[in-house]
C-alpha positions in Angstrom: -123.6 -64.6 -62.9 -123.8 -61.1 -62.9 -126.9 -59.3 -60.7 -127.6 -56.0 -60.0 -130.6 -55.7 -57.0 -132.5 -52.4 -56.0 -135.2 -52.5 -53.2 -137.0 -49.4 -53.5 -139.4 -49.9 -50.5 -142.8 -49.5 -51.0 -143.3 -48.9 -54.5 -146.4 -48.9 -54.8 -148.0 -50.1 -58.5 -150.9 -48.7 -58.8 -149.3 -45.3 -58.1 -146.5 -46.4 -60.7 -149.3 -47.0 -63.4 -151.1 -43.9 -63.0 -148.1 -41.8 -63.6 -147.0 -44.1 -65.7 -150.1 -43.4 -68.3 -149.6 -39.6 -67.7 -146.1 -40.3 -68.9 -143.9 -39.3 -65.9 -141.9 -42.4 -65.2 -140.0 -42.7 -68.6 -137.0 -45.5 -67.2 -139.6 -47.7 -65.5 -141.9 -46.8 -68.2 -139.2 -48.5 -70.7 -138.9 -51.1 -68.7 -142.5 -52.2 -68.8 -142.9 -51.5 -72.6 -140.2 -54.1 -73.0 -142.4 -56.5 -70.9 -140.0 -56.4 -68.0 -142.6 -55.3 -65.4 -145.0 -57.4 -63.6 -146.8 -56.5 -60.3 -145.3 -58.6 -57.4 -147.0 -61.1 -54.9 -145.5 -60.4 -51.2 -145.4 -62.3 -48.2 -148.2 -62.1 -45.6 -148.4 -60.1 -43.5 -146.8 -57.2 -45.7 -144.6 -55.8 -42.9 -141.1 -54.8 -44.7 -139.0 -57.1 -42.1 -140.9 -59.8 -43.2 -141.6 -59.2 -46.8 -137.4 -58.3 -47.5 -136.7 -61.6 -45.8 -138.9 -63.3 -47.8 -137.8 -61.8 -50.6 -134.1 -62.8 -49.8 -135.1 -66.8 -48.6 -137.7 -68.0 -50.9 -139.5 -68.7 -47.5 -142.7 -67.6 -46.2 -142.8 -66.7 -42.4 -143.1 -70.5 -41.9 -139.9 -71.0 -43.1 -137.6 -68.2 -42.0 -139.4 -67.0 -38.7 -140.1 -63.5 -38.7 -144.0 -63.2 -38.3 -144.5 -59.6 -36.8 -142.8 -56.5 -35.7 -143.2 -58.1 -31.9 -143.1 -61.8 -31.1 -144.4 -63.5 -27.7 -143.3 -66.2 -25.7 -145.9 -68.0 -24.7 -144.2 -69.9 -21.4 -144.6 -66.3 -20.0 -146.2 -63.9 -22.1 -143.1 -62.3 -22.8 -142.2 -60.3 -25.6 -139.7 -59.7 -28.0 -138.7 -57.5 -30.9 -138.6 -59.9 -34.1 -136.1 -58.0 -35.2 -133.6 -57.4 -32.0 -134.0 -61.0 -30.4 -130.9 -61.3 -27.4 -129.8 -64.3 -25.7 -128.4 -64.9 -22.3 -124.6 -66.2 -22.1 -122.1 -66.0 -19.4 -120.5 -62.6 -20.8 -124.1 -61.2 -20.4 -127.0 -60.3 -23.2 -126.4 -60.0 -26.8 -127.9 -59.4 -30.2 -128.4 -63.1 -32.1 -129.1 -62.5 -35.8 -133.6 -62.7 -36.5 -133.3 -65.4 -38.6 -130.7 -67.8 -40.1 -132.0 -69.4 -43.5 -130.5 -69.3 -46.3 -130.6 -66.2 -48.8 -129.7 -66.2 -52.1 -126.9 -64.1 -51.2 -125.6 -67.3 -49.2 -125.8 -69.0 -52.2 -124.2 -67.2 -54.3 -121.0 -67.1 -52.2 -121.3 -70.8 -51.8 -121.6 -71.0 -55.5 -117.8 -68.9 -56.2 -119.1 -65.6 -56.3 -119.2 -62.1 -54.5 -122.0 -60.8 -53.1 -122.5 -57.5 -51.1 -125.9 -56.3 -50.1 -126.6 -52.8 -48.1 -129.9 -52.0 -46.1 -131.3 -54.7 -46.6 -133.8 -55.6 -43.0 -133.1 -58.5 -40.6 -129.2 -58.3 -41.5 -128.3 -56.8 -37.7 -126.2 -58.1 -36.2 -123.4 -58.6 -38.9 -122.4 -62.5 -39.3 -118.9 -62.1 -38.9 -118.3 -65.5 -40.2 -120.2 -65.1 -43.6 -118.8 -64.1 -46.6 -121.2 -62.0 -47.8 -120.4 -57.9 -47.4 -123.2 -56.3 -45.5 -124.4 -53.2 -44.3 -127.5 -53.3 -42.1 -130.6 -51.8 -42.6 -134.2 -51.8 -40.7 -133.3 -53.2 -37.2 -129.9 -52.1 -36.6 -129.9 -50.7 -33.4 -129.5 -46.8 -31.8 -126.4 -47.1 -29.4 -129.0 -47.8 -26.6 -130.2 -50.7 -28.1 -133.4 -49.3 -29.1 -134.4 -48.5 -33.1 -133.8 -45.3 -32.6 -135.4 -42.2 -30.7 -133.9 -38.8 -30.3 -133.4 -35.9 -28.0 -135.2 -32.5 -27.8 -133.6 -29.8 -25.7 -135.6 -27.2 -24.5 -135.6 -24.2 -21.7 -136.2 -25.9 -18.2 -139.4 -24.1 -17.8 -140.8 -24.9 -21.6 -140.7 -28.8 -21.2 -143.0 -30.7 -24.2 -145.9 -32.1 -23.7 -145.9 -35.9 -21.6 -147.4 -37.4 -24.5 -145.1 -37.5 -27.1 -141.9 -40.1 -27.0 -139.3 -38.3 -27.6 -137.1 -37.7 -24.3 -136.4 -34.4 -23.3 -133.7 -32.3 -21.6 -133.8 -29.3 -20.1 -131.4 -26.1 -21.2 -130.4 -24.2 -18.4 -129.8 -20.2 -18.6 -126.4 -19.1 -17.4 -126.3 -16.0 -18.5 -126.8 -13.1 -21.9 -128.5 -15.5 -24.3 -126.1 -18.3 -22.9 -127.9 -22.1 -21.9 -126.0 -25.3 -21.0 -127.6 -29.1 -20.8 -126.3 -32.6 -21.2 -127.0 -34.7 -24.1 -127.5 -38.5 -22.2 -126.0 -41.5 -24.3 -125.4 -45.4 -23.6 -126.4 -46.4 -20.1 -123.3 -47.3 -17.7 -123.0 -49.0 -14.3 -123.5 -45.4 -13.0 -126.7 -44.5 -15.3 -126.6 -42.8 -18.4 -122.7 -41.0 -19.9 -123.7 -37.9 -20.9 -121.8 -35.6 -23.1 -121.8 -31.1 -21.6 -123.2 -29.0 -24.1 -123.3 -25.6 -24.3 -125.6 -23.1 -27.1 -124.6 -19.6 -27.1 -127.5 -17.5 -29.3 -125.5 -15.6 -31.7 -128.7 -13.8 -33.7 -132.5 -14.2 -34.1 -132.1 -17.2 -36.5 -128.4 -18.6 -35.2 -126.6 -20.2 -32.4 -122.9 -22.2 -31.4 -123.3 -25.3 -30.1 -120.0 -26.0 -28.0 -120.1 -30.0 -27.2 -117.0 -31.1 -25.0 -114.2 -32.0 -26.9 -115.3 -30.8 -30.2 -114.9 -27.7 -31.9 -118.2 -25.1 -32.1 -120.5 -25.9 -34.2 -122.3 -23.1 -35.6 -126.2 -23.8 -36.0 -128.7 -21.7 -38.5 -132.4 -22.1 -37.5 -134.3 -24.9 -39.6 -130.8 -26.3 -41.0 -129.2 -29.4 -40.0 -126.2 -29.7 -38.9 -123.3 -32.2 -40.5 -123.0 -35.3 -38.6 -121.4 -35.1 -35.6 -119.1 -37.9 -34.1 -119.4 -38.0 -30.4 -117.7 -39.6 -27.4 -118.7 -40.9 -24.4 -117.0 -42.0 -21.5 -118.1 -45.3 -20.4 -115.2 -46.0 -17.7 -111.5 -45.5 -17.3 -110.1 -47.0 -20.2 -114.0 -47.5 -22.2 -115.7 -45.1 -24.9 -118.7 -45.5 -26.9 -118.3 -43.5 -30.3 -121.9 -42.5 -31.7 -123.1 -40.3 -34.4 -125.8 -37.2 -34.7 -127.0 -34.5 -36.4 -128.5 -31.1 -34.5 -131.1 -29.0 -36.0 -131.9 -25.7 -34.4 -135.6 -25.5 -35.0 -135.8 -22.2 -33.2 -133.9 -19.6 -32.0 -135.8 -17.0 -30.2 -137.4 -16.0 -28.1 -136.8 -19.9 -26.0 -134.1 -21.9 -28.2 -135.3 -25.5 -29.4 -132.9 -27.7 -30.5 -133.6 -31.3 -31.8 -130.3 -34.3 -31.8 -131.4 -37.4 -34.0 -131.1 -40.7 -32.3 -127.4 -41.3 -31.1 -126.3 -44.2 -33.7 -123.0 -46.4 -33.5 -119.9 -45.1 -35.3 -120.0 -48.1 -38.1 -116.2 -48.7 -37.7 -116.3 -48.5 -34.3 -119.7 -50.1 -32.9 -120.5 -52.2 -30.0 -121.8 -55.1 -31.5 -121.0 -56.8 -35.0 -122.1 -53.8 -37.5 -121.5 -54.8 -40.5 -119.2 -57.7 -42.6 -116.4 -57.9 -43.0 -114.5 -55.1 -41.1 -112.4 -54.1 -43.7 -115.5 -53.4 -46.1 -117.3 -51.0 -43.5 -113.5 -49.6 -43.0 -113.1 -48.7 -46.5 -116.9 -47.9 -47.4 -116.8 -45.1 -44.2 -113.2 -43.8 -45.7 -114.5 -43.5 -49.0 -118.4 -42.0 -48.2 -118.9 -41.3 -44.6 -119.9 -40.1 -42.2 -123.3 -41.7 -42.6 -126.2 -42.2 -40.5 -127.0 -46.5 -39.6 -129.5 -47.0 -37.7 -132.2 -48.9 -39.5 -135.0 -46.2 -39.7 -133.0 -43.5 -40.3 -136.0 -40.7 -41.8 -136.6 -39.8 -38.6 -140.6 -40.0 -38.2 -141.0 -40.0 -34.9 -139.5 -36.4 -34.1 -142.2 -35.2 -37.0 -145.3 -37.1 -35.4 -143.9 -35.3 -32.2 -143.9 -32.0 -33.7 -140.4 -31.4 -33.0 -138.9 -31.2 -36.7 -141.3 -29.4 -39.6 -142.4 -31.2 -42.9 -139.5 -29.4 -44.9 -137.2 -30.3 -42.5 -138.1 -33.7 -42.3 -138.2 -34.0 -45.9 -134.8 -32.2 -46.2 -132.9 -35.0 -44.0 -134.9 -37.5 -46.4 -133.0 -36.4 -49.0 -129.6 -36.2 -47.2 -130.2 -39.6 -46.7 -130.8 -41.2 -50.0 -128.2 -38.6 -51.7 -125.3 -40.5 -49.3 -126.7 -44.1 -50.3 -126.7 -43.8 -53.5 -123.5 -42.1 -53.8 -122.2 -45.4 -51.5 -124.2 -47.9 -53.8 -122.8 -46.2 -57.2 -119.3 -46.1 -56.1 -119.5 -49.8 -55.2 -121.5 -50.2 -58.7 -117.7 -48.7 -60.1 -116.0 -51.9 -58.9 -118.8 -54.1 -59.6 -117.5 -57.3 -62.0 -120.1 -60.1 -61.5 -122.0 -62.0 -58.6 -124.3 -60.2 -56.8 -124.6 -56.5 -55.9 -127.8 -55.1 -54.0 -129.3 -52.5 -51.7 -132.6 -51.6 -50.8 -133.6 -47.6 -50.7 -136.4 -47.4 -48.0 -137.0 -43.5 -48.0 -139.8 -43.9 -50.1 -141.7 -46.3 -47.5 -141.1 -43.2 -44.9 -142.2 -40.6 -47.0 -145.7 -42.3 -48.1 -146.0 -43.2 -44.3 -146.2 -39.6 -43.1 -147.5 -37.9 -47.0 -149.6 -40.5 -48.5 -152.9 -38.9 -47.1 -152.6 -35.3 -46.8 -149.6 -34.2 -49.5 -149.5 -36.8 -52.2 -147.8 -33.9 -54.8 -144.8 -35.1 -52.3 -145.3 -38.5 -52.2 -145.6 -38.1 -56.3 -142.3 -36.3 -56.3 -140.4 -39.2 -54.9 -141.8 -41.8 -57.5 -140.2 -38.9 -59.9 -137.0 -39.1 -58.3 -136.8 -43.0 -58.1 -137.6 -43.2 -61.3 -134.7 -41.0 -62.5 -132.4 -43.0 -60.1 -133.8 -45.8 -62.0 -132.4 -44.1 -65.4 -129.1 -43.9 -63.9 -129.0 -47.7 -62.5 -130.1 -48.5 -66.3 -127.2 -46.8 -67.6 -124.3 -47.6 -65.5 -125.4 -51.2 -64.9 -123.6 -53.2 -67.4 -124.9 -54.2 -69.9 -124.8 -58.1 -69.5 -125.6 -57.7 -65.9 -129.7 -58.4 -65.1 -130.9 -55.5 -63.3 -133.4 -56.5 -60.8 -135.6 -53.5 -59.3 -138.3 -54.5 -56.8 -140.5 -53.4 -54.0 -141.5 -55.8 -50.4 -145.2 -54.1 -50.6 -147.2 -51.3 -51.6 -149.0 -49.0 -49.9 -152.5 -47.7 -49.0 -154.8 -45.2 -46.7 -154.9 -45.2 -42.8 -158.0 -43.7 -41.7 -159.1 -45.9 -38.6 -156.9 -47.1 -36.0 -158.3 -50.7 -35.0 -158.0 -52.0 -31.0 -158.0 -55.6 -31.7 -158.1 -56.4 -28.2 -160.6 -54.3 -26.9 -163.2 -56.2 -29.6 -162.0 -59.4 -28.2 -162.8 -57.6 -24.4 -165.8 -56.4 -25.9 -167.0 -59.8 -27.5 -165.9 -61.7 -24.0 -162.8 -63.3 -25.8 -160.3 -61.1 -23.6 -160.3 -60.2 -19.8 -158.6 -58.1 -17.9 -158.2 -56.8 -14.5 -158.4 -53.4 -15.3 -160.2 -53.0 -18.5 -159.8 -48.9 -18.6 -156.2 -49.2 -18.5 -155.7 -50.7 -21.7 -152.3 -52.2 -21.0 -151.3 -56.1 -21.7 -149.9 -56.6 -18.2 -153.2 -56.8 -16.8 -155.0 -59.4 -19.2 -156.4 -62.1 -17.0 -155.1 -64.7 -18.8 -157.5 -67.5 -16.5 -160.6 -65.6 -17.8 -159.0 -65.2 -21.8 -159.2 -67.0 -25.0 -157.3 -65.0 -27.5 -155.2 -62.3 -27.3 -153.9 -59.8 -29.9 -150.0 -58.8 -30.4 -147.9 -57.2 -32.7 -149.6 -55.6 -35.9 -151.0 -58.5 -37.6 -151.1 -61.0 -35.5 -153.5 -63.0 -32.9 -153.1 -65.7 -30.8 -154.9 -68.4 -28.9 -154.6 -69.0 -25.4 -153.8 -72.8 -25.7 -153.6 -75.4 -22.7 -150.3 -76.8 -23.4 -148.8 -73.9 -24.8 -149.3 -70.5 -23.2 -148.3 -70.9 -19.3 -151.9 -69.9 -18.3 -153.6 -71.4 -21.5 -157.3 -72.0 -20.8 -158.4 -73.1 -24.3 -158.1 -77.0 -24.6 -157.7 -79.0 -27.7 -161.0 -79.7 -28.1 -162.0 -76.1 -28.2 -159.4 -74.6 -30.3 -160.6 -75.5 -33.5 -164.0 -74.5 -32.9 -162.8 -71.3 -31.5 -160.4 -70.4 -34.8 -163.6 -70.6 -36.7 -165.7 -68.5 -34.6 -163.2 -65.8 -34.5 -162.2 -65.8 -37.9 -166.1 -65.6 -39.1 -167.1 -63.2 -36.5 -163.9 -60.9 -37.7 -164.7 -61.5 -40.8 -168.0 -59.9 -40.9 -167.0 -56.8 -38.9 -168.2 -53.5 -40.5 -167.6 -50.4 -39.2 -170.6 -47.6 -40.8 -170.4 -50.3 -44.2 -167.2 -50.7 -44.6 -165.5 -53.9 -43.9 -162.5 -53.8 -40.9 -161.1 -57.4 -42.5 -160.5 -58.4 -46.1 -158.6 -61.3 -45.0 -158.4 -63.6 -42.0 -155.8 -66.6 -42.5 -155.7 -69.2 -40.0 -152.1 -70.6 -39.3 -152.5 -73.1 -41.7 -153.4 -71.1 -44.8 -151.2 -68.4 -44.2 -147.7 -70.4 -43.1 -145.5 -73.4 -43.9 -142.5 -74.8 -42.9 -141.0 -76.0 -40.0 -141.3 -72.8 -37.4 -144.9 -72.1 -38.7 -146.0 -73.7 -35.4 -144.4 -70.4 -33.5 -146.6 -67.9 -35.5 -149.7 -66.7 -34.4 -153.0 -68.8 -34.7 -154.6 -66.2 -36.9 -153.0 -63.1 -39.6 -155.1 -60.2 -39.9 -155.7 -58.6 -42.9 -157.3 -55.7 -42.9 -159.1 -54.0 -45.1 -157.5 -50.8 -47.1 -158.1 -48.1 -44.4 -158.0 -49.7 -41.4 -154.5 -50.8 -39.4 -153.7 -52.0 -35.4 -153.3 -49.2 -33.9 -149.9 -48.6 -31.8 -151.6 -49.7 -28.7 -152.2 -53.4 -30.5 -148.5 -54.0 -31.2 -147.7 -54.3 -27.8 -151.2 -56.1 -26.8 -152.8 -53.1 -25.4 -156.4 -51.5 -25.9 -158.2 -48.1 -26.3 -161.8 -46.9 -25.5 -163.1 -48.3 -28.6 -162.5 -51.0 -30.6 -162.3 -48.5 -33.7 -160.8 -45.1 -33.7 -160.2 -42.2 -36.0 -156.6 -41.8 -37.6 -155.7 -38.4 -37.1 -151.8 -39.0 -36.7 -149.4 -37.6 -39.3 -148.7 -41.4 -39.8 -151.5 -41.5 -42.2 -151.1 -44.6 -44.5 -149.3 -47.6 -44.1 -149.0 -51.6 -45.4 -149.1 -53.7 -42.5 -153.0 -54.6 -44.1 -154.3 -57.8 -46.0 -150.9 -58.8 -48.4 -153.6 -59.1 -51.5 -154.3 -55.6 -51.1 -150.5 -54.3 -51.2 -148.9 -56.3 -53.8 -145.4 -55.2 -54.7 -143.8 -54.0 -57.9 -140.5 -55.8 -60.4 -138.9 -54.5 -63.0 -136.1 -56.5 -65.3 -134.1 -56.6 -67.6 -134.6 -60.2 -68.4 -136.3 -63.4 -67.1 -139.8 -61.9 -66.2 -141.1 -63.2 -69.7 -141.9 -67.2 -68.2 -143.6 -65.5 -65.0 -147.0 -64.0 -65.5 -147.6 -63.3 -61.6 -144.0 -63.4 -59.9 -144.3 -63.8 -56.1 -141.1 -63.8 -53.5 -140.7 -67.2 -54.1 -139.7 -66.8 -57.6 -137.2 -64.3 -56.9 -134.1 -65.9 -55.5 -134.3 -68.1 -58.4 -134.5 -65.1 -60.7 -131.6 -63.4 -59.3 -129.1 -66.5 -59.9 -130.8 -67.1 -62.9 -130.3 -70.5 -61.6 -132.8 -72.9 -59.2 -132.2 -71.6 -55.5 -132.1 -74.0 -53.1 -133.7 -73.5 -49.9 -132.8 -73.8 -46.8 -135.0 -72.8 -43.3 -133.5 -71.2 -40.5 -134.7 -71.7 -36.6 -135.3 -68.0 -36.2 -134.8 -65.7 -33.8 -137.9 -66.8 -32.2 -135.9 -69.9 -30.5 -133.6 -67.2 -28.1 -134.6 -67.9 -24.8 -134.3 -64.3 -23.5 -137.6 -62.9 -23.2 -138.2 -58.9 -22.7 -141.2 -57.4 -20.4 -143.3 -54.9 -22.1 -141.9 -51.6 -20.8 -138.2 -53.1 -22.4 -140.0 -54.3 -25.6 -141.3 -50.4 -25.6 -138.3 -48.7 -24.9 -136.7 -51.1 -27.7 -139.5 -49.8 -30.4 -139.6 -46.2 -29.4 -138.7 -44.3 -32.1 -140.7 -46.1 -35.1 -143.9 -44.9 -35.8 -145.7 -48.8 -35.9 -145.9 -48.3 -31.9 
């Protein structure tokens, strides 16, 4: 069995077949004149954590676990990140893996042969006891324990603006052009290490950054800087290692300086990084340094304002050069079983391009479709080449405040309605609640520790909400295209821990950030005026995905993740459901579930 995989994230097919029939995708383009292209039914809802997993299982949400960026625990109203769940032991908190079902790349070990997959979502933390080779992708963790959010670093008398999310510290003047700070880093017993640095303007576009222990590092205004390995002092005989980049936005006449997310030296990492050791160990020798966290492209310093378009654009590419230089040197050694990564730069760009530059957003099809050509050519020959996207992609023009229409209808209450935060829903006044980005929930007698709906109401209720959300039109245009209850949109053994109703909304309308953490705004629909101006976490019919083959697409006229493990054995997958991260018993409040998701532009 020989099986070459590439996730290119977000690939969107009706973008594909438009430049496809002006003639600018030539290697997919073959591919599909060969009949090896089909578009590609996804998982609802169509969030990539979810959709990847999918992908990977056979399983729907119902099977694997993984319903929404956030999960809740009724008992308490808690909530979780789906894809960070922890559990309580006597050594203290940990990671546990999201889900544990079996993937195809399970199977394929258990069947005799190799498999190695990179990037690939829900793979944090490593399973140390699996044979599969991994590298992590979307969830793997800042060394915080947070996706990922950076630091700016500006004069102490120039501090940004309260409203964005990115932390900031202050530089301190000490003289000719001369400022010192601290860059903060994991939390200790004693608050936050922190590493001294110092930036010495040498020009009007150009400064040395001086970080303790490390040699100066000279900076040129709207360039980043190489990674930087860092060190932080967690006790006597404990040190963190941790990974940057800098980027001197400005020089004069106030210096701003920008550090990405501090991310875990892969070799060296707090928690199970990747599988086994000696794979990270010899990928890092060979490539590195590299960035890992999960959500690298850093979007949230650009909706921020604190990195440019170009700049942003320009780490984009530093990004996808490194993988692919990784996932072509362990192409090299390929000999059979399975080999796959997913590329999810695309799904970034679109995010914050889509709307208002699509000559960018068509650029990148360009460039995956010549990295395309080159997987064509150095796959061998009597290897299937497998290219596929978890979703496509479409406009965000109205943010959508779930729960203030459920206030607003009399389906919510809360003891202070202008706030617009969870915390204060009066859960002995509320019948359904909204949480996470496609997901809404009924609040059962039995179930949720304050549940005031009672058996015989809840049907009755389902349907009332899932006409009345149905019908909703904002100036003509409809808000829902799709409102699955639990039944029609999940099976399999955990479906009974996913929410009571999936949202699909219609192609320009999306939660808004306030929803995924169950809050509100003033109105129940708002303009989208972010830079974050399209997305896929909509109505699963309206963002199907694309695949491309070599082979073995000719017997399936309308391929769906369920077809796909099978596919890439090119033998009958067998199944197997996991219990999900869901089960952990470690339940976060909503300021730690928000400190966890800072740093991803879906809250």
């Amino acid at each position: 069995m020989k099986t070459v995989i590439a996730g290119f994230d977000a690939f969107d097919p009706q973008i594909f077949e438009d430049l496809h029939d002006q003639g600018q995708l030539p290697h997919l383009s073959g591919l599909l004149a060969e009949g090896g292209y089909r578009r590609f039914k996804v998982a609802s809802p169509p969030q990539s954590e979810v959709s990847w997993t999918s992908i990977a299982t056979g399983l729907n949400p119902g099977g694997h676990g993984i319903f929404d960026f956030v999960h809740r625990s009724p008992e308490g109203y808690g909530l979780q990140v789906s894809l960070l769940p922890t559990q309580s032991g006597p050594l203290g908190t940990r990671f546990v893996p999201p889900h544990d079902a079996r993937t195809l790349f399970d199977q394929a070990v258990d069947d005799g042969y190799p498999a190695t997959v990179m990037w690939w979502p829900a793979t944090f933390p490593a399973r140390l006891e699996s044979p599969v080779h991994t590298i992590p992708g979307l969830g793997a963790p800042d060394i915080r324990g947070r996706l990922g959010v950076g630091t700016s670093f500006t004069p102490a008398g120039d501090r940004p603006p309260e409203t964005i999310k990115t932390p900031w510290e202050p530089l301190e003047p000490r003289g000719r052009d001369l400022y010192r700070g601290h860059l903060p880093g994991p939390a200790s017993k004693k608050g936050p290490a922190v590493i001294d640095l110092q930036l010495q303007l040498l020009d009007d576009h150009g400064a040395r950054l001086e970080l303790a222990g490390l040699p100066p590092l000279d900076l040129q205004e709207g360039r980043w800087s190489p990674i930087v390995e860092l060190s932080f002092k967690m006790g006597l005989f404990v040190r963190v290692r941790a990974l940057t980049r800098f980027i001197l936005t400005q020089a004069r006449p106030a210096p701003r300086l920008y550090a990405l997310p501090l991310q875990p030296h892969p070799v060296r990492a707090p928690w199970p990084f990747a599988a086994p050791p000696g794979f990270i160990k010899a990928v890092w020798k060979q490539d590195g340094p590299f960035l890992t966290i999960g959500w690298p492209q850093d979007t949230t310093a650009l909706e921020d304002g604190l990195i440019d378009d170009e700049q942003f654009l320009a780490l984009c590419e530093s990004i996808f050069a490194v993988r692919r230089q990784i996932f072509f040197h362990q192409l090299e050694r390929y000999e059979e079983g399975i080999l796959a990564a997913v590329f999810d730069t695309l799904d970034r760009v679109q995010h914050m391009f889509r709307r208002d530059r699509p000559d960018i957003v068509e650029d990148w099809y360009r460039k995956m479709d010549a990295f395309a050509g080159e997987l064509l050519a150095r796959t061998p020959p009597d290897a299937n080449l497998l290219v596929l996207s978890d979703h496509g992609f479409a406009s965000f023009d109205h943010k959508v405040h779930i729960n203030r229409w459920l206030l607003d209808q009399g389906y919510l209450a809360s003891r202070d309605p202008a706030s617009g935060a969870f915390r204060t829903i009066d859960w002995g006044r509320t019948r359904a609640y909204g949480l996470g980005l496609n997901s809404l929930y009924i609040n059962q007698v039995g179930r949720e520790s304050a549940g005031v709906v009672g058996p015989d109401e809840h049907d009755g209720l389902i349907r009332e909400l899932q006409a009345g959300l149905s019908a909703w039109a904002v100036a003509g245009q409809q808000v829902f295209s799709n409102v699955l209850t639990r039944d029609q949109a999940f099976e399999g053994s955990l479906a009974r821990y996913g929410p009571d109703l999936v949202l699909g909304y219609a192609p320009g309308f999306r939660a808004s950030q306030e929803s995924g953490l169950g809050g509100w705004g003033d109105l129940a629909v708002a303009p989208n005026r972010d830079h974050w101006g399209a997305d896929h976490c909509i109505d699963a019919e309206a963002v199907a995905g694309v695949i491309f083959a070599r082979r073995g697409l000719s017997n399936l006229a309308a391929p769906s993740f369920r077809d796909f493990p099978s596919l890439a054995l090119g033998a009958d997958f067998r199944p197997r459901e996991g219990r999900g991260g869901i089960s952990s018993p470690a339940q976060e409040e909503e300021d730690a579930v928000e400190e966890r998701l800072k740093g991803l532009g879906y809250l």
